[in-house]
C-alpha positions in Angstrom: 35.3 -8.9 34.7 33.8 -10.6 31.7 30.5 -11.2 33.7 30.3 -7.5 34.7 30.8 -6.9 31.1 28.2 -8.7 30.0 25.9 -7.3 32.5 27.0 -3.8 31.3 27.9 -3.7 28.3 24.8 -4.7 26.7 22.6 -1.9 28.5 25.8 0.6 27.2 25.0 -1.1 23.7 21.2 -1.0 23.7 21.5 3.0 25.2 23.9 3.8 22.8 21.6 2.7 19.7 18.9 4.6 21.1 21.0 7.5 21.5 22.6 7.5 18.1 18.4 7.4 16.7 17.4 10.1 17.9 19.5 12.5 15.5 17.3 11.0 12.8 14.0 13.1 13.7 13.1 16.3 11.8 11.0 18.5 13.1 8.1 19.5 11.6 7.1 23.0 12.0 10.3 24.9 13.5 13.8 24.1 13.0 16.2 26.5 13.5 18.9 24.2 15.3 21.1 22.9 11.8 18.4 23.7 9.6 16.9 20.0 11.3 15.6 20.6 14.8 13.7 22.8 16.6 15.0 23.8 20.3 12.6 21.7 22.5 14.0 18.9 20.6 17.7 19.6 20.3 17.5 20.0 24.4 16.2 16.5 24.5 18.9 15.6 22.2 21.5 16.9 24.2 20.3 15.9 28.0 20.2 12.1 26.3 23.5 12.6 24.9 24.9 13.4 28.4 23.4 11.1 30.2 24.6 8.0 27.5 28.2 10.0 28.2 27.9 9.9 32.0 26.4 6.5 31.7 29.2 4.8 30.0 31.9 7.1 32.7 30.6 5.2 35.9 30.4 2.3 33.9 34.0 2.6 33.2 35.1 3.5 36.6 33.2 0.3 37.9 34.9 -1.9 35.6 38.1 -0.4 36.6 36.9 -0.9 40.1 36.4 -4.3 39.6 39.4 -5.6 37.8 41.1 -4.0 40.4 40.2 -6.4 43.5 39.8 -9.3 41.4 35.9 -9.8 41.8 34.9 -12.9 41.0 31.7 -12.4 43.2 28.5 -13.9 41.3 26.3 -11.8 40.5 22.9 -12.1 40.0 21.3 -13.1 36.9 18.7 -10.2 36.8 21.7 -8.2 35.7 22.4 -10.0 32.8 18.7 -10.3 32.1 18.3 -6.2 32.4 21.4 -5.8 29.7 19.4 -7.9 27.2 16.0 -6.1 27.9 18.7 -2.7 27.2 19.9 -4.1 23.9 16.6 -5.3 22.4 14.7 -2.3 23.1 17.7 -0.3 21.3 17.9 -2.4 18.7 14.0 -2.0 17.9 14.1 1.7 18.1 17.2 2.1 15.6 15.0 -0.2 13.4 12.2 2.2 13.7 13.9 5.1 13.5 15.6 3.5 9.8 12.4 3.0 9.1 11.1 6.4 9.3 12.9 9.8 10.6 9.5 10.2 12.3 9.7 7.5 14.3 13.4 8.9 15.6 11.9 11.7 17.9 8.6 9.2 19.7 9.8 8.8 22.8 9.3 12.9 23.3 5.1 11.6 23.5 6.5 8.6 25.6 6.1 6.4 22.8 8.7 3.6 24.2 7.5 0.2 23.2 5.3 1.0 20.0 7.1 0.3 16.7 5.0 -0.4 13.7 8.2 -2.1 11.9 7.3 -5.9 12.5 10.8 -6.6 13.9 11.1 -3.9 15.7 7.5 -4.4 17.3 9.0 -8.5 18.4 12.3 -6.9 19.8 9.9 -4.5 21.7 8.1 -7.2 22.7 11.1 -9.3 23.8 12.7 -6.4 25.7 9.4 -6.1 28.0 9.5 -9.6 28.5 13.1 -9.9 29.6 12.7 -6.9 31.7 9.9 -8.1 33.2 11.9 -11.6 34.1 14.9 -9.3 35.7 12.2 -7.3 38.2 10.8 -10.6 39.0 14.5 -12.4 40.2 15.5 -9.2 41.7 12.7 -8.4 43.9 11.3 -12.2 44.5 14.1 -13.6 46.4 14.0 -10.3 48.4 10.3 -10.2 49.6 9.8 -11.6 53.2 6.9 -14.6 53.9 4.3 -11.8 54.4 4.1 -10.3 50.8 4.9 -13.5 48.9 1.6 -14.1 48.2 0.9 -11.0 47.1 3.8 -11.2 44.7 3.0 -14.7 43.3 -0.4 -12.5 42.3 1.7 -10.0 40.8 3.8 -12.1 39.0 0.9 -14.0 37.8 -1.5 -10.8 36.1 2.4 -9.7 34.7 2.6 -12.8 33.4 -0.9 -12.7 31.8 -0.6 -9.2 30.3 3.0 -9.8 28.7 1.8 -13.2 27.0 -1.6 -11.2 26.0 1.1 -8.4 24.9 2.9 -10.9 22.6 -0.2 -12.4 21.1 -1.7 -9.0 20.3 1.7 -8.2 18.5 2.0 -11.4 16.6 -1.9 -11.2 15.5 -1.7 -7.4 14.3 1.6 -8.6 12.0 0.0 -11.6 10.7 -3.6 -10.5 10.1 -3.8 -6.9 10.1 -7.1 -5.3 9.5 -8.8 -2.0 9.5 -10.0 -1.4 12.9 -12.3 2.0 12.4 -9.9 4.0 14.6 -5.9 4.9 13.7 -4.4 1.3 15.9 -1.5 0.0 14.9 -3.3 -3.4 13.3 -4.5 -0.5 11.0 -1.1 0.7 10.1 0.7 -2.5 9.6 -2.2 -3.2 7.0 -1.7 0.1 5.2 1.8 -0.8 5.2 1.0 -4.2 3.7 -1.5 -3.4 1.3 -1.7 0.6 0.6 1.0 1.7 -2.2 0.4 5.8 -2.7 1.3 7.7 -6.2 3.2 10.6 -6.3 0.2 12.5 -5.6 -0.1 10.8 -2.3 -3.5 8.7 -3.7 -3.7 5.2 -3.3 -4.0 4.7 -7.1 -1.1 3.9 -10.0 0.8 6.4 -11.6 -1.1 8.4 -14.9 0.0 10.3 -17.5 -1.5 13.7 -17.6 -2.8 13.1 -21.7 -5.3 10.4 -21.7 -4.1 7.5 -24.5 -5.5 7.5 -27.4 -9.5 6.4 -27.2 -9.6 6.5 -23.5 -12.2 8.6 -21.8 -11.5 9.4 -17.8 -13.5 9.3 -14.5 -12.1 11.3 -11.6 -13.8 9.4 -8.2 -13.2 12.2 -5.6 -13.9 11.1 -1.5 -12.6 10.3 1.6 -12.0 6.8 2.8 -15.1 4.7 1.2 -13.0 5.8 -2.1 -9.8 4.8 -0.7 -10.7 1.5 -0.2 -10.2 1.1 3.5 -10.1 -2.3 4.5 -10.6 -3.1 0.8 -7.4 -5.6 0.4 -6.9 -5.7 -3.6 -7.9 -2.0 -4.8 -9.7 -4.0 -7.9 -12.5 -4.6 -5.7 -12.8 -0.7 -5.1 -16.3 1.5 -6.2 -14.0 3.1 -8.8 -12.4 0.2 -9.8 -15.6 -1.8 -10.3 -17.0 1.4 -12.1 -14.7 1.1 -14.5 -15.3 -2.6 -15.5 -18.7 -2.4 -15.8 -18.2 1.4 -18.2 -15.8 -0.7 -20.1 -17.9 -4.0 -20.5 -21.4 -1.9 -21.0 -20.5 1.0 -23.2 -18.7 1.4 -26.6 -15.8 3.0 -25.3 -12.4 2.2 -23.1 -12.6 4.3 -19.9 -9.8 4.8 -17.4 -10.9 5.7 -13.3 -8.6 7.9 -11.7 -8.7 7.3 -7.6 -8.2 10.7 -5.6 -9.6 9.5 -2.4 -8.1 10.1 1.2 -9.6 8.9 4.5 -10.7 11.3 7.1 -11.3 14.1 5.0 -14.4 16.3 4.2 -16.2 18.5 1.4 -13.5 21.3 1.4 -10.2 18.9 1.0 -13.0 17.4 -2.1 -12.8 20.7 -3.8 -8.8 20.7 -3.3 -8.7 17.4 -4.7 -10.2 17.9 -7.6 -8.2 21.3 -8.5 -5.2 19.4 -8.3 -6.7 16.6 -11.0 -8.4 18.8 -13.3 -5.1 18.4 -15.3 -6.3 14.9 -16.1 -9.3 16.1 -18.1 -11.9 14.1 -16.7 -15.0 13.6 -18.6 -17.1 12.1 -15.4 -16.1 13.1 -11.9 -17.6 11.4 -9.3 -17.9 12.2 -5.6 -18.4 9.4 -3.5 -20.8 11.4 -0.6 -20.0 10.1 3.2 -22.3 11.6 6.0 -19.2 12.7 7.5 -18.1 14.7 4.5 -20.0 17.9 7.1 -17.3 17.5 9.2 -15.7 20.5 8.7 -19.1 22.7 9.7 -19.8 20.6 12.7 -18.0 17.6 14.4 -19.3 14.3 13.1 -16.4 12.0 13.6 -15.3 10.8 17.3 -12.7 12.0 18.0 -11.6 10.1 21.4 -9.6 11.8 24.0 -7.1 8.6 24.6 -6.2 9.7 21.0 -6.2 13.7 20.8 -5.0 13.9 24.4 -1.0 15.7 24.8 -0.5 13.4 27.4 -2.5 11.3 29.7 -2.0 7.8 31.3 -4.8 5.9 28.5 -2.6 8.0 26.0 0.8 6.3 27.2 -0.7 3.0 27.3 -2.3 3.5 23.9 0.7 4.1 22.2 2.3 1.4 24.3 0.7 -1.5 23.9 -0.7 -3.2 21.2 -3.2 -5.2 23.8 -4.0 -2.4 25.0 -5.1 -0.9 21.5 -7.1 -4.3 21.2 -9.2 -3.9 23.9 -9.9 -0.3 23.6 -11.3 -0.6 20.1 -13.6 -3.1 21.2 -15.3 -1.5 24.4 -15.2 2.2 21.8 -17.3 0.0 19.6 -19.9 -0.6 22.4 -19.9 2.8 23.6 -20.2 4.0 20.0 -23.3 2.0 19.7 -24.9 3.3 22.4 -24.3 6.8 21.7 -26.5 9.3 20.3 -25.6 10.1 16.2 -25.4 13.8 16.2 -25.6 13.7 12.6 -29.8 13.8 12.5 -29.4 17.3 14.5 -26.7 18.5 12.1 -28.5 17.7 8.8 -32.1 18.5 10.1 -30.2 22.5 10.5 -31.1 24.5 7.6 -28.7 27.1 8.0 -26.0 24.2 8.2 -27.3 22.4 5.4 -27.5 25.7 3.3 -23.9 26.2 3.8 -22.7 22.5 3.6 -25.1 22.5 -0.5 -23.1 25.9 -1.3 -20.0 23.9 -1.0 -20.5 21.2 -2.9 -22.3 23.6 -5.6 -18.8 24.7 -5.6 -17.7 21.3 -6.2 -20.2 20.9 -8.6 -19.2 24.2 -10.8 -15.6 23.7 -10.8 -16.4 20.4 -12.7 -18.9 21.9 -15.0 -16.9 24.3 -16.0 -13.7 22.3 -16.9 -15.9 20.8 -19.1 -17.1 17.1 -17.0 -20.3 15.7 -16.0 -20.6 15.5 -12.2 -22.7 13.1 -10.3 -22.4 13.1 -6.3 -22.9 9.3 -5.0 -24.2 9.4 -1.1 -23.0 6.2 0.0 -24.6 4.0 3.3 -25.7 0.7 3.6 -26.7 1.1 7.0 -30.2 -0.5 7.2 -31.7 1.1 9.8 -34.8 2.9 10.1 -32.6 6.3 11.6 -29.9 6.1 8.8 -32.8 5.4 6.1 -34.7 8.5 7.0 -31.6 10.8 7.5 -30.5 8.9 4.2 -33.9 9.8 2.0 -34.2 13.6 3.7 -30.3 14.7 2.6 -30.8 12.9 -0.6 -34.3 14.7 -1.6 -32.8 18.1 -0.2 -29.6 17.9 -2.1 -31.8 17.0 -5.3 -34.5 20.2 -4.8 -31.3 22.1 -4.2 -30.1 21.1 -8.0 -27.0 18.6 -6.8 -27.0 16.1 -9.6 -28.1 12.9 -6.8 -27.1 9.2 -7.5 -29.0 7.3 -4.5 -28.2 4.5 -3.5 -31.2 4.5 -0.6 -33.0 1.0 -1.6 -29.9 -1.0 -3.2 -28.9 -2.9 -0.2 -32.4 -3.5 1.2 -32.5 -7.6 2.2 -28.8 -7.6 3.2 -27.2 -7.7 6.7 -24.3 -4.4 7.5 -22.3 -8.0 8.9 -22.1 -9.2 5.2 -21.5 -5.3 3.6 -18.8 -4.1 5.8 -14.9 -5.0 5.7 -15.0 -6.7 9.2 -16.3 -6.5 12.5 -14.8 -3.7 14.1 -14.5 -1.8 10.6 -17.7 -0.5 9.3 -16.4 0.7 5.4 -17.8 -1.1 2.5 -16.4 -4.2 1.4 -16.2 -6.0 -2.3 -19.7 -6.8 -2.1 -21.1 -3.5 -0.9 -19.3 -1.6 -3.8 -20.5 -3.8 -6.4 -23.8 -3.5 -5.1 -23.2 0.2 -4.9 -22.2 0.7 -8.7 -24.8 -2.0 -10.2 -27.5 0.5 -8.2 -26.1 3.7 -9.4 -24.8 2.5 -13.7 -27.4 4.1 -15.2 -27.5 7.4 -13.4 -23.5 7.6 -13.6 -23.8 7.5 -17.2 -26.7 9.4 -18.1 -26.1 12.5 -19.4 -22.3 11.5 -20.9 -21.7 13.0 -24.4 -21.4 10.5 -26.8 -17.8 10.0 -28.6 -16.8 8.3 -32.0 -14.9 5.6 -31.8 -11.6 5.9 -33.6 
């Protein structure tokens, strides 16, 4: 009885942590079930809740079975095995689902093994392994002399992929890094090194009234002014902006950060309505050429990630080895790929539309009273991205933007010594304090002068 307990029992335990996780998701668009769910959902909810229920009944009527005629038969170890794979994997979901309500409702995209938590993501781990132990002494014994070979193959490349599975794990908790695509390396080293505001900007918390003798810069952008991949967000274009305003000019300035990755021209201008209330003297926009996005897709966007369901999807959101390899073989595809982005900026009627809407940015600066400068930022070396990089520059200048180029400040230097790391091509340190020792003087120019009190 106490051995078909703990064969049992642990699988009841693990299911029953699952089951009790789920209740933590919200729903994000409708939820007319309690004011939480919406009905797709609560259906899920209550099919798992039955079959937990129905679960632990045969369960019970086993045991009863059991106890009944005494059976002291031994059972194989697989058993036992399966009842810890059970209780880890439950444990690491209701650590997830703590985590983040979010994280409750994943296994509805078949999202089984990938926790971002660190703990939860080992437990995961563990639970595949022991699993993967209990097929292998259930069906091993069981295969006749004709197949053994082919299952000492099996059990080999399982054996392969779980150990691979572990490392990749252990790697993205330890050394987490930026990966130029949303893996869950990159998340654990949000987790690790981002801290938001309340306005959801990776920046400290500000007073709306600047302190006495302070003048402000508002950096505007997507992920370049983030700092993605930037560790410490001192080293930051903003950041290192406002050392050199406060060690080169007569007065004490304060950057403000409203940067967000993966946005575009349009969220810009949303961006700075919300942080007009700081009464910026300088606003910056730190130009990406992706910022068109919103015209005319520049960005990948990779069907293993936008895809509702597919097999590369499940395995994506799976397996951290997985993740590992498929950034690397995107990279290589990437760089063989034709960049759409000389079409898209060679189109005048594009363009036209594109310089109306950062005119817009422009304006809504002016008139609130701050200089504007608009900072196209590259240090891609390359003949292409040096032509596409002088055109849209010279363009945006004839069309009145006010320009801060940046097209001959990283001439000599390698994109392997600019960027954040290899599979991460944002700026690093040393590209953003090229960037703002190129650009000082045209920042500044044209900044009203201010007693000092």
């Amino acid at each position: 009885m106490s051995k078909y307990l703990r064969e049992w029992g642990l699988v009841i335990l693990g299911l029953t942590m699952f089951v009790w996780s789920l209740p933590l998701y919200v729903s994000w668009a409708s939820r007319p079930v309690f004011a939480r769910w919406s009905y797709s959902y609560f259906s899920i909810l209550v099919v798992a809740v039955a079959v937990w229920l129905g679960f632990i009944i045969f369960t019970w009527r086993k045991f009863n079975r059991a106890a009944a005629i005494q059976d002291h038969v031994r059972r194989p170890n697989y058993k036992t095995l399966l009842g810890v794979s059970a209780l880890c994997w439950g444990t690491a979901y209701m650590l997830s689902a703590l985590h983040s309500s979010a994280d409750a409702g994943r296994v509805v995209d078949l999202n089984i093994f990938g926790s971002t938590v660190p703990s939860a993501a080992l437990l995961d781990w563990f639970a595949i392994a022991t699993f993967a132990l209990a097929l292998g002494l259930a069906i091993g014994p069981r295969l006749s002399p004709r197949w053994q070979g082919a299952g000492l193959l099996i059990a080999t490349l399982t054996f392969l992929i779980v150990v691979g599975e572990g490392f990749a794990r252990a790697n993205a908790i330890l050394y987490s890094e930026t990966q130029g695509f949303p893996t869950y390396s990159s998340v654990l080293w949000e987790r690790k090194y981002v801290q938001l505001n309340s306005w959801g900007f990776r920046d400290k918390e500000r007073k709306t009234k600047a302190g006495d003798g302070i003048r402000r810069v508002l950096m505007v952008g997507d992920s370049f002014t983030f700092g993605t991949g930037v560790r410490d967000p001192k080293d930051r274009f903003g950041e290192q902006l406002e050392e050199r305003l406060n060690n080169n000019t007569a007065w004490r300035w304060e950057v403000i950060n409203a940067g967000r990755g993966d946005t575009h021209t349009l969220r810009h201008i949303e961006f700075l309505h919300r942080m007009l209330d700081f009464q910026p003297e300088l606003v910056v926009l730190v130009y990406v050429f992706n910022d068109i996005d919103y015209l005319a897709s520049v960005t990948p966007r990779d069907a293993v990630a936008s895809a509702n369901t597919s097999v590369g999807r499940t395995l994506f959101l799976n397996s951290y080895l997985f993740q590992e390899l498929y950034v690397r073989l995107r990279k290589i595809w990437l760089a063989g790929a034709n960049d759409t982005r000389h079409s898209l900026y060679n189109d005048n009627k594009l363009l036209q539309t594109h310089f109306n809407d950062l005119r817009r940015f422009v304006s809504l600066a002016n008139e609130n009273g701050a200089v504007v400068r608009i900072v196209p930022y590259s240090f891609q070396i390359e003949r292409s991205e040096r032509a596409l990089y002088s055109r849209f520059t010279k363009r945006a200048a004839d069309f009145g933007l006010p320009i801060c180029g940046l097209e001959n400040a990283f001439h000599g230097h390698s994109a392997e010594v600019l960027r954040v790391n290899s599979l991460d091509g944002h700026p690093n340190a040393y590209a953003n304090e090229i960037a703002v020792q190129a650009a000082f003087g045209c920042l500044i120019e044209g900044l009203r002068p201010r007693p000092q009190p």
